[in-house]
N, C-alpha and C positions, 0 to 999 in steps of 0.2 A: 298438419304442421302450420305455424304460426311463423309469420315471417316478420322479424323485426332485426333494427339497423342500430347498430353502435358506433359512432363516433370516437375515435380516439383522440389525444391529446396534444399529438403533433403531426409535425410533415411527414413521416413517415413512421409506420410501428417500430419500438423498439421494445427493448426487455424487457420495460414496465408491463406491459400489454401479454406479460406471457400465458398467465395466466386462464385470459380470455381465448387465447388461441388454443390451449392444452383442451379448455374444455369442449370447442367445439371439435375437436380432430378426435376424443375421443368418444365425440357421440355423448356427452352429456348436457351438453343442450339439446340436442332431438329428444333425449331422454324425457325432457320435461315439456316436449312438443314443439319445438322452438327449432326456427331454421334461422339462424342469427348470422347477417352479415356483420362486417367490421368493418367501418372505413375510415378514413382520413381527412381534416376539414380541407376544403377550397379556401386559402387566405381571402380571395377575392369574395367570399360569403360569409367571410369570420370564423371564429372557433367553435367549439361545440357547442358552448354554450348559447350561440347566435343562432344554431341550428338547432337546437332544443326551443326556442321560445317561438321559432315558426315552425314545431311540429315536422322539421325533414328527417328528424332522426329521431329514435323511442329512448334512445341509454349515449350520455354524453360523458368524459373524464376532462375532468377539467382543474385549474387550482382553485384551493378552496375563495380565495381571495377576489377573483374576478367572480366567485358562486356571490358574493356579499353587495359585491358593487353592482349585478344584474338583478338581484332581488331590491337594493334599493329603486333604481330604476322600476321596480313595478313590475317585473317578467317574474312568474311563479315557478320559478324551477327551485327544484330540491335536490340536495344532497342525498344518497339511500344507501352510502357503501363508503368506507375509507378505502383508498386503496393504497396509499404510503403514511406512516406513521411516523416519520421522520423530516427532515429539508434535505433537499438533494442537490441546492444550488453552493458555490465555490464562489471562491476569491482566488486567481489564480494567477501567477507572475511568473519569472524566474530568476535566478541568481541575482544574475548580470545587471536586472535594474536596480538591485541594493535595499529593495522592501525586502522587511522581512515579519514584519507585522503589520497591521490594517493601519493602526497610526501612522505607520510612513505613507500612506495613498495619499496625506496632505501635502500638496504641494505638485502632485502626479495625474497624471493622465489616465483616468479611468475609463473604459469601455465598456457599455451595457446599453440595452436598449432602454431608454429615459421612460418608464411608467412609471407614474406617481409613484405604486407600488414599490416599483425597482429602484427609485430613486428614493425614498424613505428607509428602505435595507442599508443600503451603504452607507446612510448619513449616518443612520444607528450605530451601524457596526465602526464606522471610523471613532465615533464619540464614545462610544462604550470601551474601545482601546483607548481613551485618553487624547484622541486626535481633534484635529480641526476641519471640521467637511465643507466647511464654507469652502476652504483653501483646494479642495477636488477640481480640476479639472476634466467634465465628461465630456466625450469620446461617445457621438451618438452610433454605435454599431448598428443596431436595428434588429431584424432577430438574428444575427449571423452569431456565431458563438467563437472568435478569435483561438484560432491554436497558440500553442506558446513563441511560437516562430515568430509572431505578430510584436512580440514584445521585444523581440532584436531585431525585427526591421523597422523598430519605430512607429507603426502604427499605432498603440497605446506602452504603457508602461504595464497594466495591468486587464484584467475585466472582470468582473459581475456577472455570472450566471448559468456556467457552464456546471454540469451534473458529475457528481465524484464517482457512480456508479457506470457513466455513460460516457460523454465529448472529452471527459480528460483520460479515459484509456485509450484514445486513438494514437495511431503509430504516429512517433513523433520524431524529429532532428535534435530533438534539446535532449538529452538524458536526462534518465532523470532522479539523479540527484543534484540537475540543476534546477529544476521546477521545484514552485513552492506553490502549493493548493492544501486550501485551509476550508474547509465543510460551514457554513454560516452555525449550523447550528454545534460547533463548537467554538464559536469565534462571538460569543455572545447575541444572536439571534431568539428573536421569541420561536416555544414551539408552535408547530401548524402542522396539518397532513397537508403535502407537499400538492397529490391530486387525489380527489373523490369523485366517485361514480353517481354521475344523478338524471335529474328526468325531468317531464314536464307533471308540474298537479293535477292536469288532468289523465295522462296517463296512469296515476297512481290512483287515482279516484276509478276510473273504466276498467282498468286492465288490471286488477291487483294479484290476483291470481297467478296470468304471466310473469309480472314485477318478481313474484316470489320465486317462482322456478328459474326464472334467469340469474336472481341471486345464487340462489343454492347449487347450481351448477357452475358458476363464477367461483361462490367460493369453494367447491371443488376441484376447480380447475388450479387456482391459486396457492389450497395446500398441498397440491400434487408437487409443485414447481418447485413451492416453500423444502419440502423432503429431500427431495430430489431434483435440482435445477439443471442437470442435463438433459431431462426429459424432455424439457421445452426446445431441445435443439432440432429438432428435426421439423417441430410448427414453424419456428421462427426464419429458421432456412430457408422453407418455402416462400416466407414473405416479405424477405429483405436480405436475399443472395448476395447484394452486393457489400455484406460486410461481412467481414471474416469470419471463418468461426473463433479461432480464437478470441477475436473480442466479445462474442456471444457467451464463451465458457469464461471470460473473465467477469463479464458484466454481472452475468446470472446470479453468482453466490452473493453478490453486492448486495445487489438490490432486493434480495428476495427476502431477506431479516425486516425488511421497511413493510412489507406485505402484512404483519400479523404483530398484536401486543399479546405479550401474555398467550402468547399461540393462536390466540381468536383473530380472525381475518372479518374486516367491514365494519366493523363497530367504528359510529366516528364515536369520538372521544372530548366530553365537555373541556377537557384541558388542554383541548387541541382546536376549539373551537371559537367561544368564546374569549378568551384570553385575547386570543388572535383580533378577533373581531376590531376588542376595545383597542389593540395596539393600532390598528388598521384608521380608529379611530381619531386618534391621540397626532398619529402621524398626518394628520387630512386627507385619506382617500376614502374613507367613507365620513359621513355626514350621521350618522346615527347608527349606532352600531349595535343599539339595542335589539335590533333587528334577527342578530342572531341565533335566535333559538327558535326562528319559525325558520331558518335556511336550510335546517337537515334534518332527519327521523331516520330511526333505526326500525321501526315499523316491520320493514319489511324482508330484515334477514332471516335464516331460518330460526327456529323457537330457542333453541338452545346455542345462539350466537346474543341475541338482544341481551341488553342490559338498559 
């Protein structure tokens, strides 16, 4: 057996990650020889991506967006897997502050953690509702992700970035048909995969082999879930007890439609890709965005996934 380490995408697993868990519990990664831990980054060491380019970890998830701005920077990591085909991040308020579209955030108290990134979304999306983004008032949160409670005690009016599959199912005081949460990507957002599964080049180049059975057993694990998403309740139990299950059996069907286009799971997608890149461009958080087509390869899913 082959021991290799996966980094996941945040502070703790949640449902995105089901996938990888279904497949190791059911023994299809030893399948392909593979004794695969999962962990979680150390903020104080950076995200996956920071641990992909010193070699601590073999398989990293990350957004595709920070994949663009590390590969400018000169770090060779790759994309080798979509894992969401969708945006998962919200605009979310309630009643009581009297928004009811993104054009009212001018004038209002926005909260999100200020990356380039994240700050070029909201100007977008306030402008593309007809608004004024200049007039936003941000509200540095940092990475906390504000419940809606936040917005009748006055902490912000609104925020930037919380997950429609994930932070805004949590049990809440507001009812809700007092909350108003609006998905960026119907709220005029470019498409992107949300996060892809990647690596470092030299792992691809040494280890190709591996690369590919850790695939194919991933995305094994993924159309198990995609089928059937209560399967995964019993991996995910074990590794983050401390959320209900019921939020588990809500989140699950959510998010599992984001796993697969066209049923095929891991394909990135040049319209998911690229497009992005140049918008990434245009907005100034990358400096060259031509870049993009050396940032991911399909290379390495099984034969009859690649396109």
């Amino acid at each position: 057996m082959t021991r290799m380490t996966l980094m996941l995408e945040y502070f703790h697993p949640w449902t995105n990650a089901a996938g990888f868990y279904v497949a190791r519990d059911e023994g299809w990664f030893a399948e392909a020889g593979l004794d695969v831990e999962i962990v979680v980054p150390d903020p104080a060491r950076g995200d996956a991506l920071a641990h992909l380019a010193r070699h601590d970890v073999d398989f990293g998830v990350f957004p595709s967006n920070r994949l663009f701005v590390q590969r400018e920077a000169g770090h060779p990591l790759v994309g080798i897997a979509a894992i969401n085909h969708r945006a998962l991040e919200t605009i979310q308020t309630v009643a009581a502050t009297g928004i009811e579209r993104p054009r009212d955030l001018a004038g209002r108290r926005l909260a999100l953690n200020p990356t380039p990134r994240g700050m070029a979304m909201v100007r977008h999306l306030v402008a593309h509702d007809g608004g004024d983004p200049d007039a936003i008032t941000i509200v540095d949160s940092g990475v906390r992700e504000l419940p809606p409670e936040s917005f009748l005690d006055g902490e912000a009016d609104a925020s930037f970035g919380s997950y429609w599959a994930w932070d805004t199912l949590f049990a809440s005081r507001v009812p809700d048909d007092e909350r108003r949460i609006w998905p960026v990507d119907e709220i005029g957002a470019p498409a992107y995969h949300s996060y892809l599964l990647g690596a470092h080049e030299d792992t691809l180049e040494t280890r190709g082999e591996l690369v590919r059975g850790f695939l194919a057993a991933a995305r094994r694990g993924y159309l198990a879930v995609a089928q059937e998403p209560e399967r995964a309740l019993p991996s995910l139990e074990r590794v983050i007890p401390y959320f209900p299950r019921a939020l588990l059996k809500r989140s699950l069907p959510l998010i599992a439609p984001t796993w697969t286009h066209d049923g095929t799971w891991g394909v990135q997608r040049e319209a998911l890709v690229h497009p992005y890149a140049q918008w990434l461009g245009r907005h100034g958080v990358l400096r060259d965005a031509s870049q993009s087509p050396h940032a991911f390869t399909n290379a390495f899913l099984p034969d009859d996934t690649r396109q």
